[in-house]
RODO-2510 file (C-alpha; in nm, 4 decimals, decimal comma):
residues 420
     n   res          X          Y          Z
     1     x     3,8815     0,2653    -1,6903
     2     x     3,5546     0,3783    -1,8102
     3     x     3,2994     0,4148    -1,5168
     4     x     2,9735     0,2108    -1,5506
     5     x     2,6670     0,2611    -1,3873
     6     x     2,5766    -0,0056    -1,1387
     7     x     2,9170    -0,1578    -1,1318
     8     x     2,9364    -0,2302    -0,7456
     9     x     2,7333    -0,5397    -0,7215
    10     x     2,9083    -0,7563    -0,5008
    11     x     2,8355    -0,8067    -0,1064
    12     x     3,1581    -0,6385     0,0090
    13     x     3,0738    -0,3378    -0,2111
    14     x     2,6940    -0,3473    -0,0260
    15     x     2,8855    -0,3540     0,2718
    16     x     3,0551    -0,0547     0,2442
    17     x     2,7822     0,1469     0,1523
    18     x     2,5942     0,0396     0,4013
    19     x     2,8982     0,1421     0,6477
    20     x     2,9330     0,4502     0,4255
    21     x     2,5226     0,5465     0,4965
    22     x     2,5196     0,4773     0,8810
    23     x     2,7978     0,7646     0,8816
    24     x     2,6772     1,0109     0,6548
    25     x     2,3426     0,9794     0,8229
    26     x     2,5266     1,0503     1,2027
    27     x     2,6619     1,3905     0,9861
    28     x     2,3022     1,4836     0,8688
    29     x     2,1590     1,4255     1,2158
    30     x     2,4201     1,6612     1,3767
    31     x     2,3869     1,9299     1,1592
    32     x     2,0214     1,9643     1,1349
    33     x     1,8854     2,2627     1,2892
    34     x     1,5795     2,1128     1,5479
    35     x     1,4874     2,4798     1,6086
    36     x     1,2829     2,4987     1,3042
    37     x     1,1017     2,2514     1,0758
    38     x     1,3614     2,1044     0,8368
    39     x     1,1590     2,0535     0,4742
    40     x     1,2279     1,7518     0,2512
    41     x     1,3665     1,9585     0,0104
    42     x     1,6822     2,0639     0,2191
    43     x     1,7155     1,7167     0,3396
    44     x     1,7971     1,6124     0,0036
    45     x     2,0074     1,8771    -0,0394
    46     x     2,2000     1,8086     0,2014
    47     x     2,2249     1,3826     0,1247
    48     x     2,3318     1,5306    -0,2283
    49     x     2,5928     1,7347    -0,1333
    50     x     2,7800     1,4567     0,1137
    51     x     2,7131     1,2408    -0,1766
    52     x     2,8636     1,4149    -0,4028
    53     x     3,2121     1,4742    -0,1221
    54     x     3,2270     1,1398    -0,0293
    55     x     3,2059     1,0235    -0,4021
    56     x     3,5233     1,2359    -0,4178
    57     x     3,7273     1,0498    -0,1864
    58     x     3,6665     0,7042    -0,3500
    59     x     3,4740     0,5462    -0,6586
    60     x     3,0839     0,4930    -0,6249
    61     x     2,9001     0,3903    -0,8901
    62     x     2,5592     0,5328    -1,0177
    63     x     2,3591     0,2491    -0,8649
    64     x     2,5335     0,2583    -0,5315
    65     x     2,4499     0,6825    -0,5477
    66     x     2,0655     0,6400    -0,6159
    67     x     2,0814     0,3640    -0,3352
    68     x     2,2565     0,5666    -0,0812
    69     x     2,0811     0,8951    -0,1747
    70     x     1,7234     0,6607    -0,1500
    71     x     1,7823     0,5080     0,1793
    72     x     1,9431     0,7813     0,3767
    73     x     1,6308     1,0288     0,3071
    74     x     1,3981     0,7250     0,4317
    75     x     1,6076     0,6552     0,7112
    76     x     1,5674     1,0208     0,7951
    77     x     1,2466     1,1260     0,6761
    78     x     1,0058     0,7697     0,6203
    79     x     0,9698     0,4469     0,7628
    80     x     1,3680     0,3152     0,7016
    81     x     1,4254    -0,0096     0,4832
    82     x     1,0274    -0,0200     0,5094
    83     x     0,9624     0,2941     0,3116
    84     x     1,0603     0,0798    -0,0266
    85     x     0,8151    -0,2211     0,0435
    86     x     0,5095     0,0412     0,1423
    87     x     0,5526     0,1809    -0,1759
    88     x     0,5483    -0,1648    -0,3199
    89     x     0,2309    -0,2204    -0,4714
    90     x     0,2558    -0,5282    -0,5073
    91     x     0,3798    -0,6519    -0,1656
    92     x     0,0623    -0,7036     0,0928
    93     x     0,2240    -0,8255     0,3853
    94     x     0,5411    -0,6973     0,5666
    95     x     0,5588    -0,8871     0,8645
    96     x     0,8904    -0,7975     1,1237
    97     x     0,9851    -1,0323     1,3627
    98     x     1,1835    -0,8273     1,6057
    99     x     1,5066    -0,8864     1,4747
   100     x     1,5001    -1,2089     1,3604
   101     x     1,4008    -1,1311     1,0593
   102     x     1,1270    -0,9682     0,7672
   103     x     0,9430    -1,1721     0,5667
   104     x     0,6745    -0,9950     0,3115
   105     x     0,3895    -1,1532     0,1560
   106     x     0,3963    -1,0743    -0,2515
   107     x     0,2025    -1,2521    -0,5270
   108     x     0,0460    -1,4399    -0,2248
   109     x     0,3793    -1,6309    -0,1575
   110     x     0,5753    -1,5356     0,2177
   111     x     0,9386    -1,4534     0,1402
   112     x     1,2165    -1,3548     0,3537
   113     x     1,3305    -1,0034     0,2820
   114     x     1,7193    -0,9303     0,2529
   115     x     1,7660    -0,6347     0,4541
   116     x     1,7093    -0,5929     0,8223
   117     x     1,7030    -0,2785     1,0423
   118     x     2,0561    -0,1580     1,1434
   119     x     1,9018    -0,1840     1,5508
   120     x     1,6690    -0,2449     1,7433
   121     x     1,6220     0,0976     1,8809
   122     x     1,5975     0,2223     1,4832
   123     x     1,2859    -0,0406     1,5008
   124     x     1,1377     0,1121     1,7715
   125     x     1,1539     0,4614     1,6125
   126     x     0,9846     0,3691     1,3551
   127     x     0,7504     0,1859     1,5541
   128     x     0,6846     0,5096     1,7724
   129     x     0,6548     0,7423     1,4428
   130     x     0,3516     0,4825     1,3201
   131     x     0,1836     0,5495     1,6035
   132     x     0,2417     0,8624     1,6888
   133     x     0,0977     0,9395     1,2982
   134     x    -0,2441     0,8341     1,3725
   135     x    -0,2420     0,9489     1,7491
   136     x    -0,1939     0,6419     1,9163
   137     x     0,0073     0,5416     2,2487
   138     x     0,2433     0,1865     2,2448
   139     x     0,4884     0,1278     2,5050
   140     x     0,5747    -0,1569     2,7646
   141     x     0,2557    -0,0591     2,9949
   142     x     0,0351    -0,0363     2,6702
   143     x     0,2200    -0,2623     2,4175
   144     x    -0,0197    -0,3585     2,1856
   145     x    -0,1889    -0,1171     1,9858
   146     x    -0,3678    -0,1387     1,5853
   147     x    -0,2866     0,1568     1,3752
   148     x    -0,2528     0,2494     1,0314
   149     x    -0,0008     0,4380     0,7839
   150     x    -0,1234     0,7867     0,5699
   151     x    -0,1869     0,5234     0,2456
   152     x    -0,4345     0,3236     0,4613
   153     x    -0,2444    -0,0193     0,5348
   154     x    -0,3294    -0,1065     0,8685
   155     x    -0,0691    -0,1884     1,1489
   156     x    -0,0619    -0,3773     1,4310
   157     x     0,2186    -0,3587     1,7196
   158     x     0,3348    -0,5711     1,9872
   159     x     0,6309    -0,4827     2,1903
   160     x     0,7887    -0,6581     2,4679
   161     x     0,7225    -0,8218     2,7555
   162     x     0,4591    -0,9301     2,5236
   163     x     0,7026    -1,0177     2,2318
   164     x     0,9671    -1,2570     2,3548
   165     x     1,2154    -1,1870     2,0000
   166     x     1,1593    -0,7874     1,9781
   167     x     0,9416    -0,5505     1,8608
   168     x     0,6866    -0,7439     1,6380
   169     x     0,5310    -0,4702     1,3322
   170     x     0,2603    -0,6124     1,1116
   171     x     0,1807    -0,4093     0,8020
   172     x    -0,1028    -0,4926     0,6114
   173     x    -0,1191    -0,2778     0,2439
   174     x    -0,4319    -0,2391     0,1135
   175     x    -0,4803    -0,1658    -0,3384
   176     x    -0,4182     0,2265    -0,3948
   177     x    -0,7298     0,1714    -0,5768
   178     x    -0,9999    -0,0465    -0,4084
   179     x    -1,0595    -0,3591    -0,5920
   180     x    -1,4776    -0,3449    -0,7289
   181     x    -1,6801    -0,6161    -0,8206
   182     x    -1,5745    -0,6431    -1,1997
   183     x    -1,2321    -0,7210    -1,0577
   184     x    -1,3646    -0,9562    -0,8431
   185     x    -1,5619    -1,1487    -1,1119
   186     x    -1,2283    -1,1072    -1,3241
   187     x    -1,0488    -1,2699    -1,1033
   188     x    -1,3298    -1,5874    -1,0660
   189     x    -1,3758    -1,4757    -0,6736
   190     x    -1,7502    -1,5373    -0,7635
   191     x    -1,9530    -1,5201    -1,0714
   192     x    -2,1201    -1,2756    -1,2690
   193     x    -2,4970    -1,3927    -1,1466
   194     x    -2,3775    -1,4159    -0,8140
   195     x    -2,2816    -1,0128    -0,8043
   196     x    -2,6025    -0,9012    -0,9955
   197     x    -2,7505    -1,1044    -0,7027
   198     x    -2,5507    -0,9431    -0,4410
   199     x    -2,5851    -0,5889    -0,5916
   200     x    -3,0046    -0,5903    -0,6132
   201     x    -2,9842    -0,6817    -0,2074
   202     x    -2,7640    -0,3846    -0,0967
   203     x    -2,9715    -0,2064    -0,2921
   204     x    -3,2864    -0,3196    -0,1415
   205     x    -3,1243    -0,2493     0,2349
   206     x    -3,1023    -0,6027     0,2799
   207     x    -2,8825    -0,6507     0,6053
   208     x    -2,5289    -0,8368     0,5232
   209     x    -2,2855    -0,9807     0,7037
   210     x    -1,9542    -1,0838     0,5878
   211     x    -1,7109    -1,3830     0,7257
   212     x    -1,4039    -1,5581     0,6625
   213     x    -1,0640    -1,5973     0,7726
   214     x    -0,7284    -1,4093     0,8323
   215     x    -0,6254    -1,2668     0,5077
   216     x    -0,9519    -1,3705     0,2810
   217     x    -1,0490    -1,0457     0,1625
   218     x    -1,3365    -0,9372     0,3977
   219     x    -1,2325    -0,5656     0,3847
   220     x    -1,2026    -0,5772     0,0057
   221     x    -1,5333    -0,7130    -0,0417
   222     x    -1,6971    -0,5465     0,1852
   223     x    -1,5969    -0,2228    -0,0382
   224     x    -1,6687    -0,3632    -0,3509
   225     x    -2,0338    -0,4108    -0,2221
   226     x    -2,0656    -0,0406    -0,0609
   227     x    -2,0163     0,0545    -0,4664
   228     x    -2,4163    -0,0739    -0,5063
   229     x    -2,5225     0,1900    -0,2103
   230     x    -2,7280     0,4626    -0,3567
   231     x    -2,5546     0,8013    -0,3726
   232     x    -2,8385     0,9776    -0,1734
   233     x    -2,7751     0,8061     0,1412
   234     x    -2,6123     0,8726     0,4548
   235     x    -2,3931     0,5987     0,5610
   236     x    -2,1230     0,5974     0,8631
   237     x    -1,8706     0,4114     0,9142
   238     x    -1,7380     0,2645     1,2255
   239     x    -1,3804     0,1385     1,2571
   240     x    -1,1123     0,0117     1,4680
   241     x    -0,8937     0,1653     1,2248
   242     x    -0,9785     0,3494     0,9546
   243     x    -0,9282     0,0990     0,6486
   244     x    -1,2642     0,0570     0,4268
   245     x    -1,2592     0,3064     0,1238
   246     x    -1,6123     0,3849     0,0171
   247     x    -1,6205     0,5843    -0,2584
   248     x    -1,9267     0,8145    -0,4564
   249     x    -2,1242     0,8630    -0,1087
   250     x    -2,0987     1,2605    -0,0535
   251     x    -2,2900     1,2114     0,2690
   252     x    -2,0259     1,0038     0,4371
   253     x    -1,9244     1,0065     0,8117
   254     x    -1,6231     0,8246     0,9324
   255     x    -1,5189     0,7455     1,2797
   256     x    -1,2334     0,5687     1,4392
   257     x    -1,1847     0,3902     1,7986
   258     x    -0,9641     0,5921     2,0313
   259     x    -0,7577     0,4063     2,3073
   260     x    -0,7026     0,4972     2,6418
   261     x    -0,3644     0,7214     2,6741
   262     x    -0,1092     0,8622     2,9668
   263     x    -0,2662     1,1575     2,9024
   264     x    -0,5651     1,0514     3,0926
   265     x    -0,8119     1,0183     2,7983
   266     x    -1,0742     0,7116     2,8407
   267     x    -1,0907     0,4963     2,5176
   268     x    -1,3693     0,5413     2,3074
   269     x    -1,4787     0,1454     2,1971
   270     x    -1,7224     0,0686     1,9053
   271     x    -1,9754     0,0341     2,1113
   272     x    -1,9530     0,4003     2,1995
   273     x    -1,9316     0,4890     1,8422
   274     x    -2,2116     0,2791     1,7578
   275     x    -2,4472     0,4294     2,0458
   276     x    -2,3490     0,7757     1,9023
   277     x    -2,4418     0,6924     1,5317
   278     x    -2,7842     0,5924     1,6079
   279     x    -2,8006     0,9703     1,7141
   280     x    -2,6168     1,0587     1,3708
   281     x    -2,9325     1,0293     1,1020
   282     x    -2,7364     0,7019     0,9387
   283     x    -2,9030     0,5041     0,6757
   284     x    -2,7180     0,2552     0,7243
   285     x    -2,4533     0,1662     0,9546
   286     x    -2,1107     0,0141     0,8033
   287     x    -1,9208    -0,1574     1,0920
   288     x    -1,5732    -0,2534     0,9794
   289     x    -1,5320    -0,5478     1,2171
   290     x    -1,6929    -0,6931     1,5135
   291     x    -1,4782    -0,9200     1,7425
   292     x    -1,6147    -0,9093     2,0890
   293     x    -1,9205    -0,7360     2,2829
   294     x    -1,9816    -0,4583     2,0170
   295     x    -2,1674    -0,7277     1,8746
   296     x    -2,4711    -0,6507     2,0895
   297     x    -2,5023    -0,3236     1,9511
   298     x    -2,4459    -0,4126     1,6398
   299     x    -2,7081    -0,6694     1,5986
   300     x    -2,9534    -0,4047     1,8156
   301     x    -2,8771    -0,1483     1,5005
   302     x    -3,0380    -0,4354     1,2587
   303     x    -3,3559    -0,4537     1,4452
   304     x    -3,3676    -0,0758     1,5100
   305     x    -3,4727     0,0061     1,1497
   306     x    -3,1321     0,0896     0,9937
   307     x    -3,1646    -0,1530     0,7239
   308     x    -2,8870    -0,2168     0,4505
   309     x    -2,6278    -0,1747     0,7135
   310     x    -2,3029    -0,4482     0,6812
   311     x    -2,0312    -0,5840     0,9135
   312     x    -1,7510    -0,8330     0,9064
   313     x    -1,6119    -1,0768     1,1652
   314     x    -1,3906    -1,3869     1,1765
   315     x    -1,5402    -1,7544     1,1446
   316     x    -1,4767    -2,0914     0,9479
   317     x    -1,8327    -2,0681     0,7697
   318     x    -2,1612    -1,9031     0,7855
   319     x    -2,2855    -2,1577     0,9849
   320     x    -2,0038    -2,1139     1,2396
   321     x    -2,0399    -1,7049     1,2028
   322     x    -2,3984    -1,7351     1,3684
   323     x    -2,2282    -1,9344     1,6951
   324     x    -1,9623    -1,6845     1,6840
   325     x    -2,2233    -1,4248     1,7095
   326     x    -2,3962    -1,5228     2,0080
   327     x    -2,0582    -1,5801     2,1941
   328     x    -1,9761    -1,2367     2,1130
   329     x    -2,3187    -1,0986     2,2325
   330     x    -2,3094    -1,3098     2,5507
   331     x    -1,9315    -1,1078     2,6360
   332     x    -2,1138    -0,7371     2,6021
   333     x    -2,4288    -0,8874     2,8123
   334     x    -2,6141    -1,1684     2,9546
   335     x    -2,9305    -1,2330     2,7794
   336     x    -3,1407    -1,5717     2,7455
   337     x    -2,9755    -1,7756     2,4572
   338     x    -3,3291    -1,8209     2,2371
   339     x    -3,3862    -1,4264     2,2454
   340     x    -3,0265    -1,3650     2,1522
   341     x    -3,1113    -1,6015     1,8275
   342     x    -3,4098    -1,4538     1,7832
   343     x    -3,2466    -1,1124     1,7662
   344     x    -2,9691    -1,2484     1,5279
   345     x    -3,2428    -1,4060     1,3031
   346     x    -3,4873    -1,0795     1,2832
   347     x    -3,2050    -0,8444     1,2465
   348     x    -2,9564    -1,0679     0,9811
   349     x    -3,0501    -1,1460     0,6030
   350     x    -2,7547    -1,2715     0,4533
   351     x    -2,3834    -1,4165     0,5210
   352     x    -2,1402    -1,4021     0,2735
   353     x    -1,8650    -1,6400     0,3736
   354     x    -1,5324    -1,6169     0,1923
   355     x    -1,2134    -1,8222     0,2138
   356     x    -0,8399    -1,8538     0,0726
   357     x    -0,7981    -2,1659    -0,1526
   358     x    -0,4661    -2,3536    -0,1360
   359     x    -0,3595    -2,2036    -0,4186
   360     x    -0,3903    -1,8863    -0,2651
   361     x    -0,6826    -1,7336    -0,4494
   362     x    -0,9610    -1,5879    -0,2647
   363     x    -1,3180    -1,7295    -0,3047
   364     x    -1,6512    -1,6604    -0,2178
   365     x    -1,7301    -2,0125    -0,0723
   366     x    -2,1255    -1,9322     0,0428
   367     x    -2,3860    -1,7166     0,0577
   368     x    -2,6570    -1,8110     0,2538
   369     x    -2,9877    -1,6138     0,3558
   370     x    -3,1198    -1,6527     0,7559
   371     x    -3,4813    -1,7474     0,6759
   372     x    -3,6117    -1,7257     1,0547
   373     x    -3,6450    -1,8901     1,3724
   374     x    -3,7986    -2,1855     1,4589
   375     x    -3,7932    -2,4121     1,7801
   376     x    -3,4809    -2,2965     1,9091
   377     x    -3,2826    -2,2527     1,6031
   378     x    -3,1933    -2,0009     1,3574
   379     x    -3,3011    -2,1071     1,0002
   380     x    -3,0479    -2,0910     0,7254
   381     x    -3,0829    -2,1743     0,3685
   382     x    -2,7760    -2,2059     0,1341
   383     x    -2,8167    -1,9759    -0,1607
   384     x    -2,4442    -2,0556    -0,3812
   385     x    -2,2025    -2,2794    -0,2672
   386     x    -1,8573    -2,3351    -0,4385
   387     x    -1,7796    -2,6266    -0,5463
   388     x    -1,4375    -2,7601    -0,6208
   389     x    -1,3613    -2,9108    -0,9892
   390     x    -0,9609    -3,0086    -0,9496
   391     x    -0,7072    -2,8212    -1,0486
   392     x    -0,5404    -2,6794    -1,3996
   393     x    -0,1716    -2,7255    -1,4487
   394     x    -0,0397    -2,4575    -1,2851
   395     x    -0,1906    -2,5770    -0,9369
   396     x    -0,4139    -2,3265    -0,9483
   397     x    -0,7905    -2,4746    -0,8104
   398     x    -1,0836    -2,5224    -1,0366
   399     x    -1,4404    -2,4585    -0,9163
   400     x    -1,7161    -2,2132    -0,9623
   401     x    -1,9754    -2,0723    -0,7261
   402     x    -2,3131    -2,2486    -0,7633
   403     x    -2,6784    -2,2068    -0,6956
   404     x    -2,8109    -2,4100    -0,4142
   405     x    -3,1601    -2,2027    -0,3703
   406     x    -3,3852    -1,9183    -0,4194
   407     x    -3,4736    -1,6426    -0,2003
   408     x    -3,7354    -1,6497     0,0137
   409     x    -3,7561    -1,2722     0,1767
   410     x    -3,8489    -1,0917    -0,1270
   411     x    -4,0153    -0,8157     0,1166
   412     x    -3,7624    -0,5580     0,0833
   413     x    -3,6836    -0,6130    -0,2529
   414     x    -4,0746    -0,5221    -0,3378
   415     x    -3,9868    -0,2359    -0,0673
   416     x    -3,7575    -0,1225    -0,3282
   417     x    -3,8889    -0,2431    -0,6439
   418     x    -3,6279    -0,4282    -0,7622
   419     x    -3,6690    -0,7495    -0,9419
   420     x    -3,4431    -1,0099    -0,9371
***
């Protein structure tokens, strides 16, 4: 019979390659040579050549060949059954839940996934090569830890006792190529007048803050806006993990937190980072995400004449971001509520708020500019607002971001010269 490429299609057949890979991988591991540094090269080699034996003993077809050859070199080399959904574009979300299951976000629809690891232990490897790629420490004394992959996608890791059902792993992938503003306006996030808008206020060093929820695009945005910072300026960044992508500024500093380790060395927190960039020159200040007393500092680097600087954090609206704000300042240090507002309002320009629709798209739902402080209150005025208009026939929601007001700080636009 004539052999066909991809003929083994069935479970059974699945099955025994999968039987056929957990031995041929036990063969690899044994005859590797740990003495020396093993290059990719000769690991394929190798998978080729047992290939090629066992393919000898009994029929596999082409499709069952690439398969085996594929996963055996990123069971050996990569991230396992993972290694195939990193280098999926188009998935955004691998979420692992122990070994219950994987489920992966693509197209902005959850899925399960089909394959699981072979063992728990194999997801622990993996788990410990993560971290150990970006220098981090995660075991049962220290089981949660954030960390990140060498294309960017950030990670986040919680092993038992913490996790009741296994090692949890939490893989967000970020666009090889960071999503701009065009894309943004292509894809009716906001309109075109909206990002002119946007654009003249980075520009003019106004100070921006963005909010939203889990999964709304913060991050993106907030790259797609450092794309209107002039090329001449010094800007550092300041991370939990390294994830923003800032492109065209030559004069670029990036720093990353450091947790504490067995080794004895004391964690470096934003805060630290933040105290050392004020020593650093900056221009501005780019603080990936505040989420607890680092907020103090933050909000101290707005009134310390490092204008233009921008931040994210997690809230339900702009409104909500500024109560979110003070709670966060109160945990790094006890100050009187009114001169905690007052520092919020004197320091803050704008919040851009944005939010995921139903339909899964991601909006900009406000922007609104702090005008000041009055009585006990910081002033807000709504500058767009989106407003819903139904839906088409594919579900997907209607609405378009409209203007609510005008500006009223035109100071550092003047400062600049820019006209809106």
């Amino acid at each position: 019979m004539e052999e066909k490429p991809g003929c083994e299609t069935d479970r059974g057949k699945w099955a025994d390659i999968d039987e056929c890979k957990r031995r041929l991988k036990t063969v690899i591991l044994e005859r590797l040579d740990y003495s020396r540094e093993t290059s990719d090269e000769e690991i394929m080699d190798m998978i080729d050549g047992l290939i090629i034996s066992e393919s000898k003993k009994r029929f596999i077809g082409l499709e069952a060949r690439n398969r085996l050859r594929q996963e055996l070199f990123h069971s050996i080399r990569k991230l396992d059954i993972l290694q195939e959904l990193v280098d999926d574009s188009g998935v955004t979300e691998i979420m692992i839940n122990g070994m219950d299951g994987i489920f992966i976000e693509k197209g902005g629809r959850v899925t399960a996934y089909e394959m699981n690891f072979e063992s728990k232990e194999k997801l622990e490897d993996v788990i410990q090569q993560i971290a150990a790629g970006c220098n981090r420490t995660v075991n049962e004394a220290s089981p949660i830890v954030d960390a990140r992959l060498e294309n960017g996608s950030r990670v986040n890791v919680v092993l038992s006792p913490v996790a009741l059902n296994g090692p949890i792993l939490t893989i967000r992938r970020f666009p090889e190529h960071p999503i701009g503003m065009k894309e943004l306006t292509a894809m009716g996030s906001l309109t075109e007048e909206a990002a002119a808008f946007l654009s003249c206020l980075v520009r003019a060093k106004y100070n921006i803050f963005i909010s939203g929820g889990t999964g709304s695009g913060k991050t993106t945005f907030l790259n797609a806006l450092s794309a209107y910072i002039p090329e001449d300026e010094r800007i550092i960044t300041i991370e939990d993990n390294a994830e923003l992508q800032i492109r065209g500024i030559p004069n670029l500093v990036r720093m990353e937190t450091r947790n504490a380790n067995v080794e004895g060395c004391r964690p470096i927190t934003i805060r630290d980072l933040i105290k050392a960039s004020l020593r650093m020159r900056p221009d501005r200040i780019v603080v990936g995400e505040v989420r607890g007393s680092e907020a103090i500092d933050m909000v101290q680097c707005l009134n310390t004449g490092h204008d233009g600087s921008m931040s994210t954090g997690h809230a339900n609206s702009c409104k909500d971001m500024l109560s979110r704000l003070e709670t966060m300042i109160l945990m790094g240090m006890e100050l009187p509520l009114m001169a905690i507002r007052q520092q919020i309002a004197s320091g803050l320009d704008i919040i851009v708020h944005l939010g995921r629709l139903r339909d899964k798209s991601r909006r900009v739902l406000e922007i609104t500019e702090i005008t000041g402080f009055k009585g006990s209150e910081i002033m807000a005025e709504p500058l767009y607002a989106f407003e819903e208009e139904g839906e088409d026939a594919h579900g997907r929601v209607l609405g378009t971001l409209k203007k609510k007001g005008e500006l009223r700080n035109h100071g550092k636009l003047k400062a600049a010269g820019i006209c809106l």
